[in-house]
Phi, psi and omega in degrees: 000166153334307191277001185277329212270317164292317176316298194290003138276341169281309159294340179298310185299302208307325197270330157266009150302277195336316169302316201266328192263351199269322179282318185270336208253341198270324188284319176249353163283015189294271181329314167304302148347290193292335180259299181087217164062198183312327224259359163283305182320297222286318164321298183315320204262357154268344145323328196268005176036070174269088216108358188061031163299339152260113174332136182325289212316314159300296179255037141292323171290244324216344202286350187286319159353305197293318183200017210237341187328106153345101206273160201269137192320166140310274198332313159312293163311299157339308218286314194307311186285318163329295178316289158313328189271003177238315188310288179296302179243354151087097179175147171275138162298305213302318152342297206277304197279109155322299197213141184201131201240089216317328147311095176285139209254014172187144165215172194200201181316308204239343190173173189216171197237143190213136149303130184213167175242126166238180163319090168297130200256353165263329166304280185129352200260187180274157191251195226201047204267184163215149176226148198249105220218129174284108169324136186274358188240006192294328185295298190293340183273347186275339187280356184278309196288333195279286198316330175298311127358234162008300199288313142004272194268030111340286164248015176242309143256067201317314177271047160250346188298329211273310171295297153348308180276015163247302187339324193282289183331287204285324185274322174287024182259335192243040155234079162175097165310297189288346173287318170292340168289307206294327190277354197276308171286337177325291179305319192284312191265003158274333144332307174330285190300333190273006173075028139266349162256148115319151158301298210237159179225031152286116192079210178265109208238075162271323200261024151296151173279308164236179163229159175259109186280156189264134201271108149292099208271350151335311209259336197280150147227215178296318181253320192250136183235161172215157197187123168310165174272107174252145178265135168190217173222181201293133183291328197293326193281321191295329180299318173286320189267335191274346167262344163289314196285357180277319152332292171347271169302011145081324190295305178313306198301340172284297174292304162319006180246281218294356169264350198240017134309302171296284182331294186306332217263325192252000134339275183329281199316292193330304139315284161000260165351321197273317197311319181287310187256015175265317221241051189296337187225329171226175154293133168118164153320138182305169173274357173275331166299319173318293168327290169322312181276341165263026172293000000 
C-alpha cells in the first residue's frame, strides 16, 4: 500500500544520505589533512559535535582530528626543542632530558607529544613526563589561514568578520606553552585548595574527585611544555561514560525528559505570545519587523 511504499522509500534515501555522507567526510577528512593548520583546528570542533550539528558519520571520520593527526618526523622535534633550550633557557635538551622517545604518543592541530624523562628535583630520580612541541610553521599557517578567510568575508560576508576576528583572538592564545604551563598550574592549585586534587599524584589519590598532572614550568617555553605523566582516558570518552552511568539509574534521564518537556511547554507559550501580539489580525510582519529587517 502507500504507506508501505513510502516507508521503503523513505529508508532507500536514509541509506543513500549515508552513502553520500560516509564518501564525502571521507574527502574531507583527506583535504583537512592536506591543508592542516587552522583547518585541523576547525575538524576538531566538529569532531566534538557540539549541538549535533554534525551526522555520526562525520564526527567518527573527523574524531582523528582530535590527538590521531599524522605527525612530523623526530627530527622535526629534535630541531624544535633544541632550539628553544638554548634560545630561551641557554641549556642543551640532552642536558635537560634524561631518555626522550622519539614515538609521539599523540598529535593534533599545533604539536604532538612524545614521552621523555627528567630529573626530579625533590627526589633526584628519574621522573616520567610528557612534553608537548610546537610544529615551527604552525603559527604562521594558522594567521595565514584566518587573514584569508577575513579577506574573504571582507567582500563577500561582511558579517562573519567580526566572529573571525574573535576566532583569531582565541586561537592565538594557544601559541604560547608557557603561558599555557602557568595557567595549567594555576588551575592544579586552585583544585588543590577546594580539596578535589592531591598536592601530589604520587601513591594512592582514590578519594580525589581528579588529579592535575603538575607543569615543570623551569622546563616549559614558547614551543615547549613539559609536564608529568598521568594514565588515565580521553575527557570527551570520561565524559560519555559518566553520562551513561548517570543514565543507568533512570533518575538523571528522569530529569532530563521534565526539563525538555518544561522547555517544549514554554516554547509553546513563547510562540502564542508573539502570535498575539506580532500577528493579531493578518500574516506577515510588523512595520517594525519590517523596518528591521530592510534596515
Amino acid at each position: 500500500d502507500a504507506s508501505e511504499r513510502l516507508r521503503r522509500e523513505l529508508e532507500e534515501a536514509e541509506r543513500e544520505w549515508e552513502e553520500m555522507h560516509r564518501e564525502t567526510s571521507a574527502l574531507g577528512l583527506e583535504t583537512i589533512l592536506a591543508l592542516r593548520g587552522f583547518y585541523i583546528k576547525a575538524g576538531q570542533m566538529g569532531a566534538a559535535n557540539i549541538g549535533n550539528a554534525f551526522p555520526p558519520i562525520w564526527r567518527d571520520a573527523l574524531s582523528v582530528l582530535q590527538d590521531g593527526v599524522p605527525p612530523k618526523g623526530y627530527d622535526v622535534v629534535r630541531d624544535v626543542v633544541r632550539e628553544e633550550y638554548r634560545e630561551a633557557l641557554g641549556r642543551e635538551a640532552d642536558e635537560v632530558f634524561l631518555s626522550f622517545d622519539p614515538v609521539p604518543i599523540g598529535a593534533a592541530s599545533i604539536g604532538q607529544v612524545h614521552r621523555a624523562t627528567v630529573r626530579d628535583e625533590d627526589t633526584g630520580e628519574a621522573a616520567p613526563v610528557v612534553v608537548k612541541v610546537m610544529y615551527p610553521e604552525v603559527e604562521r599557517l594558522f594567521r595565514g589561514d584566518v587573514r584569508t578567510m577575513k579577506m574573504f568575508c571582507q567582500v563577500a560576508q561582511p558579517v562573519h568578520v567580526a566572529s573571525l576576528e574573535e576566532v583569531e583572538r582565541q586561537f592565538m592564545t594557544e601559541f604560547d606553552y608557557k603561558k599555557e604551563a602557568s595557567q595549567l598550574e594555576r588551575v592544579r592549585q586552585n583544585l588543590v585548595r577546594a580539596g578535589i586534587a592531591p598536592e601530589s599524584n604520587r601513591g594512592d589519590n582514590g578519594a580525589y574527585l581528579c588529579a592535575v598532572p603538575r607543569p615543570y614550568l623551569h622546563l616549559c617555553t614558547k614551543r615547549v611544555l613539559v609536564m608529568e605523566e598521568l594514565h588515565g582516558i580521553k575527557l570527551l570518552d570520561g565524559l560519555k561514560a559518566d553520562v551513561a552511568r548517570h543514565y543507568s539509574d533512570g533518575t538523571t534521564k528522569g530529569a532530563h525528559d521534565k526539563m525538555v518537556q518544561a522547555l517544549k511547554t514554554h516554547a509553546t507559550a513563547e510562540d502564542e505570545r508573539s502570535t498575539e501580539e506580532f500577528l493579531p489580525e493578518r500574516i506577515g510582519p510588523t512595520k517594525k519587523q519590517y523596518e528591521l529587517y530592510i534596515a
